[in-house]
DRENZA-403864 format. One record per residue (C-alpha): residue in three letters; x, y, z. Coordinates in steps of 0.5 Angstrom, whole numbers, plus 500, padded with zeros to 3 digits. Layout:
% DRENZA-403864
 code   x   y   z
  ALA   X   Y   Z
...
% end
This chain:
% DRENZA-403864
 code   x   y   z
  UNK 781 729 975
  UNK 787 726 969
  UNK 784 721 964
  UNK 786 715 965
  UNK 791 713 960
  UNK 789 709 954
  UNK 789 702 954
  UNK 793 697 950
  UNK 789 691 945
  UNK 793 690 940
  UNK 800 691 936
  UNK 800 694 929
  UNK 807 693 925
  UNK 808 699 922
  UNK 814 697 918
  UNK 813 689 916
  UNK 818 684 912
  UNK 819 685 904
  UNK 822 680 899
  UNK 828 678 899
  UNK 833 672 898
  UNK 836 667 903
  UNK 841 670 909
  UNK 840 677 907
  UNK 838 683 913
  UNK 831 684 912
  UNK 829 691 912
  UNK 827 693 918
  UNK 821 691 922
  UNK 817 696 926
  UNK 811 693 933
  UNK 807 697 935
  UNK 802 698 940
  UNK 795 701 939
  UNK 789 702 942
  UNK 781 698 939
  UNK 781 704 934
  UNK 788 703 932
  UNK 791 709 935
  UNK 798 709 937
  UNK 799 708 944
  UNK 805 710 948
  UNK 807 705 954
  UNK 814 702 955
  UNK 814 695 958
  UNK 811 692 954
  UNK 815 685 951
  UNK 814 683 944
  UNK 816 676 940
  UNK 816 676 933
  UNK 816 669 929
  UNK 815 666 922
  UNK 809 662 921
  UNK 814 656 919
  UNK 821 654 919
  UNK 826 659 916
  UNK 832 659 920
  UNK 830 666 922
  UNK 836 669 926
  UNK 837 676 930
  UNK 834 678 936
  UNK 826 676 936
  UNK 825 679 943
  UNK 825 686 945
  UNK 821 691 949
  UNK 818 697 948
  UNK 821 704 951
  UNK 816 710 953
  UNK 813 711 946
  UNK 811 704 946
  UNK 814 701 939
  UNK 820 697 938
  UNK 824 696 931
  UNK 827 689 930
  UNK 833 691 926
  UNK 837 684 923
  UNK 833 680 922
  UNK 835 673 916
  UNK 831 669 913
  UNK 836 663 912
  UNK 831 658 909
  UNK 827 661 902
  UNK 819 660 901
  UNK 815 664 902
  UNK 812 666 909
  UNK 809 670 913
  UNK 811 674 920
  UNK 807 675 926
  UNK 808 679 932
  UNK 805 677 939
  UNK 805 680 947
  UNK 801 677 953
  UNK 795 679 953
  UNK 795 684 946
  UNK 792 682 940
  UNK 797 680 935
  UNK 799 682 928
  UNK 802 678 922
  UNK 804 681 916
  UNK 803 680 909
  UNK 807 674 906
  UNK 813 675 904
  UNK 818 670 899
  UNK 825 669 900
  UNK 828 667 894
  UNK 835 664 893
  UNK 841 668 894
  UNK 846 668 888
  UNK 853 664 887
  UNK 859 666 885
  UNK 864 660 883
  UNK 871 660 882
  UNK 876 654 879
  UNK 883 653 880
  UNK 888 648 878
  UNK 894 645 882
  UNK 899 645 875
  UNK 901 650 871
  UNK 903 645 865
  UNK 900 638 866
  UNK 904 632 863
  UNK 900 626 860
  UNK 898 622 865
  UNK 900 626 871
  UNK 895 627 876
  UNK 891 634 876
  UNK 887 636 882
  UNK 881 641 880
  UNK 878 645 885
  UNK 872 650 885
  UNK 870 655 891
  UNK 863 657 891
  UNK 861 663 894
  UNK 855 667 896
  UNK 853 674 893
  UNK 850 679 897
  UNK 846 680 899
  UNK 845 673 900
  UNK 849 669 905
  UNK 850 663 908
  UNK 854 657 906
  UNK 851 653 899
  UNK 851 646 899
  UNK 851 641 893
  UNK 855 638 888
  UNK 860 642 882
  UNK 860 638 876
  UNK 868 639 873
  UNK 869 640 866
  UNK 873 640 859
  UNK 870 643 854
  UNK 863 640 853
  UNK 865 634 856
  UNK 864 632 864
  UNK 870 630 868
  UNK 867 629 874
  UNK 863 632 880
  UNK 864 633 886
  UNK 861 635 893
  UNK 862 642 897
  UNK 865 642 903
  UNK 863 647 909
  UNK 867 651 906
  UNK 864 652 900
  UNK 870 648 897
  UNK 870 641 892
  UNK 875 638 889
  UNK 876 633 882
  UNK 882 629 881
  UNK 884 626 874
  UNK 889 624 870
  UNK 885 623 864
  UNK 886 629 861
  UNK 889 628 853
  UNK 895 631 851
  UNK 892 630 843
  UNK 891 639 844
  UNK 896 643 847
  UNK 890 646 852
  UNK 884 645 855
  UNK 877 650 857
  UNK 876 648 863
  UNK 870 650 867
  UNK 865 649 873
  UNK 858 648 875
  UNK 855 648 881
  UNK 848 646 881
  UNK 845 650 886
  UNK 841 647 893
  UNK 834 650 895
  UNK 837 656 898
  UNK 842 658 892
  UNK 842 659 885
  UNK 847 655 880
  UNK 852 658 878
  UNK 859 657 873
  UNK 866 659 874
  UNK 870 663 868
  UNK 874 659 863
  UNK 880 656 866
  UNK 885 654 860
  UNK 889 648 861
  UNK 896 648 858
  UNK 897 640 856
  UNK 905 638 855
  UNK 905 630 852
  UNK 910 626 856
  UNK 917 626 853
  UNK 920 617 852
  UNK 926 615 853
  UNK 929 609 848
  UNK 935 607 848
  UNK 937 614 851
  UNK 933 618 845
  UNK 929 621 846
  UNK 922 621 843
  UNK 915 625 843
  UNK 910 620 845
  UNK 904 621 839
  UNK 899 621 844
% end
């Protein structure tokens, strides 16, 4: 008569998460299903659920079913959230496997500053606005504050929008020198990294008076 087919007992993750850093795809995670000595067994129909052992905003598909050889390969998955965590694998009736754990660092961020003028005239209000992105692999949206400012001296801060966006307005900049080095800080959040922006020179004009229809550069 045939042997009857070897029964299944527990999963075995042949390929399990690696470090990483925030929203980055994880490398490639491999269930299978094995036998009470760990031997390979070859069974589709079998639906596996992967999950982290606490929130990390894990994304992808969780859920997949094994096909004849009795495997699957979860292929893009994200950790939204850095820590450390660890992954396990789970199937009615199977025992369940979980990985060694793994850390998810912040992503890296990249930011840039731009200026609504060109030349600014004393006293005339300017908008400064930074766009902060993130560096790939990484991905997602930062969040937190960017800090403007003049050389050494902080302007002002302001809070990034959904878009990465944050703006400052002013019109306190001194016309004592032709121009300013004007930079941004983003402070980073719990999932990304700070970052600051490349100088932005600044060209500075002194406001032009009018007395008596003469004309007078203000000493400003």
């Amino acid at each position: 008569p045939a042997c009857a087919a070897t029964a299944a007992y527990e999963l075995i993750l042949k390929t399990a998460p690696t470090n990483s850093v925030a929203g980055a795809v994880l490398n490639g995670v491999t269930v299978q299903l094995a036998d009470k000595g760990g031997t390979n067994v070859a069974q589709g129909g079998t639906a596996i659920t992967i999950a982290l052992n606490k929130n990390g905003a894990l994304t992808g598909i969780t859920n997949l079913t094994t096909g004849t050889n009795g495997n699957v390969n979860f292929t893009n998955l994200q950790v939204g959230l850095a820590g450390t965590y660890t992954l396990t694998a789970g199937a009615s009736g199977l025992k369940s496997a979980t990985s060694a754990v793994f850390t998810i660092a912040r992503g890296g961020t990249t930011i840039t500053l731009a200026s609504s003028t060109n030349i600014l005239v004393y006293g005339q209000n300017i908008t400064l606005t930074a766009h902060v992105a993130v560096a790939a692999p990484a991905s997602g949206t930062p969040s937190g504050t960017v800090t403007f400012k003049d050389g050494g001296t902080t302007l002002g801060m302001g809070t990034l929008n959904s878009s990465g966006l944050a703006t400052f307005n002013t019109n306190k900049i001194s016309a004592a020198t032709a121009s300013h080095t004007l930079t941004a800080v983003y402070g980073g959040d719990t999932n990304y990294l700070t970052s600051t922006s490349s100088n932005l020179v600044q060209a500075v004009a002194k406001l032009a008076l009018t007395v008596s229809g003469v004309q007078a550069s203000n000493k400003i």
